[in-house]
C-alpha positions, 0 to 999 in steps of 0.5 A: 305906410298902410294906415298912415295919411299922406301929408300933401301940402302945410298938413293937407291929409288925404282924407281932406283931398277925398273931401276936397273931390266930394265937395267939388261935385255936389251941391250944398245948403248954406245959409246965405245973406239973411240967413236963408238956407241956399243951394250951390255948388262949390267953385274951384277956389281952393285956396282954404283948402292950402291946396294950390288950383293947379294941383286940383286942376291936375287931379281933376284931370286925372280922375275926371270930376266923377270918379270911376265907380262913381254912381250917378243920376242923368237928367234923363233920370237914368241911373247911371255909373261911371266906368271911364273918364272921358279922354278928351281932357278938356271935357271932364265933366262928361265921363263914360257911363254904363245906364243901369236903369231907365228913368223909371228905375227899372233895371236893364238887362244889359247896361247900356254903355255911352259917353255923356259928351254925345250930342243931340245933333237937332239941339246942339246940346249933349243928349244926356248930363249928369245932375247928380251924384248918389250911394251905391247902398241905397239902390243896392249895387255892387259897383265891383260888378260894373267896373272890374273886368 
């Protein structure tokens, strides 16, 4: 099976799933009304995908919206990656991450590890979120070193 894609539903490949995820957690700019350039974020309708919402759902669920090795940017401007899906499924979007530079992009010696669904008991709010989604290649790190034990 090693080469073959996997047909999911009418056709639906497993490289258009791996597209499906990326979209769903980036922002894109597409032309809006009048044609101005606008960003957004994808929404959850998937149904010009043919794929059906509970099938996305569940994947999501499994997987978290950002994916173990997944490298992010916090909007503390930490860099981040992720190492855990968070457990309580109903908080998808908040996973474990190890902080490997603070918002200055200096590396730390020794990655911090926390759960971004951690709140700030002052504001009510979760002390860090991710904003953004980035290349492993461009700040030159081996993911394998932070998610393989």
């Amino acid at each position: 099976m090693l080469g073959d894609a996997v047909t999911f539903k009418a056709g639906f490949e497993e490289s258009e799933m791996a597209a499906l995820l990326e979209a769903l957690h980036r922002t894109r700019n597409v032309r809006g009304e009048g044609g101005d350039l606008v960003t957004r974020r994808w929404d959850m309708d998937v149904s010009h995908w043919g794929l059906d919402r509970v099938l996305v759902k569940t994947l999501i669920t499994a997987t978290g919206v950002y994916p173990v090795g997944t490298l992010v940017i916090l909007d503390t401007f930490e860099l981040a990656i992720v190492t855990r899906a968070n457990s309580d499924p109903s908080r998808p979007h908040q996973p474990e991450v190890q902080i490997l530079a603070d918002p200055n992009g200096v590396p730390l010696a020794t990655p911090l590890a926390v759960i971004l669904d951690d709140m700030d008991p002052a504001t009510g709010l979760p002390k860090r979120t991710v904003i953004k989604t980035t290349d492993p290649a461009r700040y030159d790190i081996r993911v394998a070193d932070y998610v393989i034990t």
